[in-house]
N, C-alpha and C positions, 0 to 999 in steps of 0.2 A: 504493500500500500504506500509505502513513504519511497519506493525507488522512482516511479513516474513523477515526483512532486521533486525531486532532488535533481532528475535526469533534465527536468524544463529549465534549472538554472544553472546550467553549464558550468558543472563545478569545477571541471581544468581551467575555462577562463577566470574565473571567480580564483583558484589558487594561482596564477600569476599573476594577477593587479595584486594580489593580499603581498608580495614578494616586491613589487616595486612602491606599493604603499608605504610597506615599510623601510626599505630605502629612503624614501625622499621624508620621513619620519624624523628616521634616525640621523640622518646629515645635517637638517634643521635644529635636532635634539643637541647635537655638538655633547654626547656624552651627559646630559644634563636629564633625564628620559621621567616624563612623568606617564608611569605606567599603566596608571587609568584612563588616563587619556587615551595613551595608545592602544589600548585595546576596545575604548572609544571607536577611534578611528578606525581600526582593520573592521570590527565587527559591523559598523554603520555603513562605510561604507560596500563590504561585502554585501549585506541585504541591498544596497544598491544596485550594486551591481547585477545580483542574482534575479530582480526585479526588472533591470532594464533586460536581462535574457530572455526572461519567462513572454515578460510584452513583445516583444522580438521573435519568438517561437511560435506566436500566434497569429502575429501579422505575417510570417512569413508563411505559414503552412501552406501557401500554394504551389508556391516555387521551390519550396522542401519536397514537397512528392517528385517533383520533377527531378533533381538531384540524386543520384545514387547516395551520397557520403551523407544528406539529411534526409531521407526518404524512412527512416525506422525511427525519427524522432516521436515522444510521445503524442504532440498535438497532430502528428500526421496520420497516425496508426488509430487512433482514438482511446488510445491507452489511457491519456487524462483530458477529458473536454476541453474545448479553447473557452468555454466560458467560465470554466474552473481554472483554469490556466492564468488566464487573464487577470479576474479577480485575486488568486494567491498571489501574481506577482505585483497586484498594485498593492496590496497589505502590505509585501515585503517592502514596496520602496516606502509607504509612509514610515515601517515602523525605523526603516534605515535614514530615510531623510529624519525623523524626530530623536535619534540616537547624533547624529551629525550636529543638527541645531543645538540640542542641549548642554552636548559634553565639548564640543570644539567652539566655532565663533561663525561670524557671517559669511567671511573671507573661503573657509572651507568645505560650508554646508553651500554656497552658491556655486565654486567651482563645480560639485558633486552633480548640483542643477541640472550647471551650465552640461554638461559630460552626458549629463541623462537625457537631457533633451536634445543634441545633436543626433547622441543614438539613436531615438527612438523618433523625435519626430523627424528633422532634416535627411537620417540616413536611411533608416529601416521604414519610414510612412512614403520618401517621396525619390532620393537621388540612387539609392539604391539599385529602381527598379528604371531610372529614367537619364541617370548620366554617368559619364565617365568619369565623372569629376569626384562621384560620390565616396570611393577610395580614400581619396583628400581630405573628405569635409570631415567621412569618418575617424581619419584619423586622428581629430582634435580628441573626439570621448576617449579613443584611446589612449591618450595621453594623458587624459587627466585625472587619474589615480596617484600617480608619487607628490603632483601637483598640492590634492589635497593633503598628503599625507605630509609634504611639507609647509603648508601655510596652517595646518590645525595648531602646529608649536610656533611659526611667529605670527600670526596671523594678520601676514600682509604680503599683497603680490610683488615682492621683491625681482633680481637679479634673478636671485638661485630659483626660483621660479619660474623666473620665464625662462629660463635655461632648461630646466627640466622639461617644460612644455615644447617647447621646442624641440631637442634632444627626442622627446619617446615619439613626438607627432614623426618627425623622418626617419624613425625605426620603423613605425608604423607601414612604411611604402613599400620598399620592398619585402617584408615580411609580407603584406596582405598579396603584390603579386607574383609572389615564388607560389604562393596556392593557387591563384588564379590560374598561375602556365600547366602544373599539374594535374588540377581538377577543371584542365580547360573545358573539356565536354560535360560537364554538370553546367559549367556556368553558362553553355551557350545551350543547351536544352531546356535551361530556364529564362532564359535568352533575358540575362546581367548583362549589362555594356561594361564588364569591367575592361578593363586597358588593353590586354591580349586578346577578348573576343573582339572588342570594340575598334581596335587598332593594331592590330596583329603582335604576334610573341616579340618579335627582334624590334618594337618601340618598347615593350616591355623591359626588353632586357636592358636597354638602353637604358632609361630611367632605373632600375635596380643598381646600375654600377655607381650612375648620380647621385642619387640619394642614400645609397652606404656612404659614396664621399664624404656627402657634405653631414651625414650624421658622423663622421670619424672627423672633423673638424669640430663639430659644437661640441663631442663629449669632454673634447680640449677643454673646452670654458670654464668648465666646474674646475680643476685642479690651478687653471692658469688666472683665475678667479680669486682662489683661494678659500673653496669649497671643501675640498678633498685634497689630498695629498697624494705623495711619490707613486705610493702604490695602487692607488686608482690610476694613475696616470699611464700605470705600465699594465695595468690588465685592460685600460679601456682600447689602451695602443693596439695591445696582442691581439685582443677578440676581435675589434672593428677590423684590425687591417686583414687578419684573416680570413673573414667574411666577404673583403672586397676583394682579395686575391680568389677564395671562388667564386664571386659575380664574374670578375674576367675570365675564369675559366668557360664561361658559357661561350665565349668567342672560340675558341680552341676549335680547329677543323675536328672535325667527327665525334664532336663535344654530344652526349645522348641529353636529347632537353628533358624530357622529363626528372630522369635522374637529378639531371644538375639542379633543377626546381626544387625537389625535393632538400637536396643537400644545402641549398642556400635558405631554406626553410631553417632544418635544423640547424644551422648556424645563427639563423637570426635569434633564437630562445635562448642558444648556448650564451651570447654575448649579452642580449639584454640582461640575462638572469645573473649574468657575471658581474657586469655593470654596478647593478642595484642590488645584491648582498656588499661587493665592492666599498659602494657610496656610504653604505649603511657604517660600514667598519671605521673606514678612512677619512672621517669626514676631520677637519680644522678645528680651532676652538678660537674663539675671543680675537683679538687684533689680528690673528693669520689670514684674517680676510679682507680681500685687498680691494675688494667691489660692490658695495652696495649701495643698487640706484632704487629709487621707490617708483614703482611706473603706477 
């Protein structure tokens, strides 16, 4: 009874936002860690997030039957009604948006909003199913989990903020289309405009090798900032440049695409998740920080 009600809020995505939440947490925390808080924040925002899946599993069921990889989800199979579905996951955003408001401040309960409504209404109501662009727009929700998780302890959209936001938004790109090149034929059976149906694989790949770049430049910021330190510095080096050494492998005469899809996939989890345990460890304390602008 409780596995179709678990299974509507995608708890693999739900366990990697709870990993960069706490990252951008603990880098804010500078060592200083009020513990209620933070379990505040992972919990709050978690029911967020599980809330913005469950509404997302139910506005998608159409184009989930069409898909192989979401075609056995529960709102497709009628395992759990979409009108049960629905309803459990607007409970869970109130009781996660009222855990946010309470225990953190305005600055973190609005980004969490802000996150939720790009998801659910701009990405999953309307660009998802209508542009190529929708990748992009989604990208911001995606980003804004370390976001909150660092503005709950200063509660103010700083530098280290928007650095963050920035940083996980151009993670976001080629991660979202190393799946798209792989599961190209779900996406174009459901006929998504994502970028490789929409504009074929090799604009694809093109933009994957862009947007690791220039995410292997912003991760610079945090250390060169004075966010984090030596040893951030050197694993965000390793992971990212690693990552972009296989995005070029995709050029490689007799390079297998899908393969390479796949593997630039699992490199993108390998580094963000490095990243953000990384940030959490390594963060600066008190005057070591050499950048704080108030936007």
């Amino acid at each position: 009874m409780i596995r179709p009600y678990l299974k509507v809020t995608k708890p693999g995505i739900i366990m990697g936002n709870l990993i960069s939440v706490a990252g951008g947490f603990f880098m804010a925390a500078r060592g200083d860690v009020d513990w209620s808080l933070m379990w505040a924040t992972l919990i709050g925002l978690s029911l967020v997030v599980a809330s913005g899946c469950a509404v997302n599993n139910c506005i998608d069921r159409d184009i989930d039957a069409r898909m192989r990889r979401t075609q056995n989800r529960v709102t497709v199979t009628g395992e759990l009604p979409v009108r049960t579905a629905l309803v459990y996951g607007l409970v869970l955003g109130v009781l996660g948006f009222g855990l946010l408001a309470w225990f953190t401040n305005a600055v973190a309960a609005g980004f969490a909003a802000f996150g939720y409504a790009v998801y659910v209404g701009f990405y999953s109501l309307w660009l998802k199913r209508a542009s190529v662009y929708g990748t992009l727009v989604g990208s911001l929700s995606g980003a804004v989990p370390p976001v909150v998780g660092y503005c709950a302890v200063t509660g103010q959209f700083d530098a280290g903020a928007a650095i963050l936001l920035l940083m996980f938004s151009l993670w976001q790109m080629p991660h979202s289309y190393a799946i798209a090149i792989f599961r190209y034929e779900d996406y174009a059976a459901a006929n998504i405009p994502v970028l490789p149906v929409a504009q074929g694989v090799a604009k694809a790949r093109r933009q994957i090798v862009l947007y690791i770049a220039l995410f292997c430049l912003v991760t610079a910021l945090l250390p060169l900032s004075g966010y984090t330190g030596l040893t951030f510095m050197t694993v965000a080096c390793a992971t990212s440049l690693w990552w972009l050494v296989m995005a070029f492998n995709g050029y490689r005469r007799g390079a297998e695409e899908l393969g390479w899809a796949r593997r630039v996939f699992v490199l993108s989890i390998v580094t963000i998740t490095a990243i953000s345990v990384t940030m959490a460890l390594d963060f600066r304390t008190g005057p070591e920080v050499l950048l704080v602008i108030n936007l």
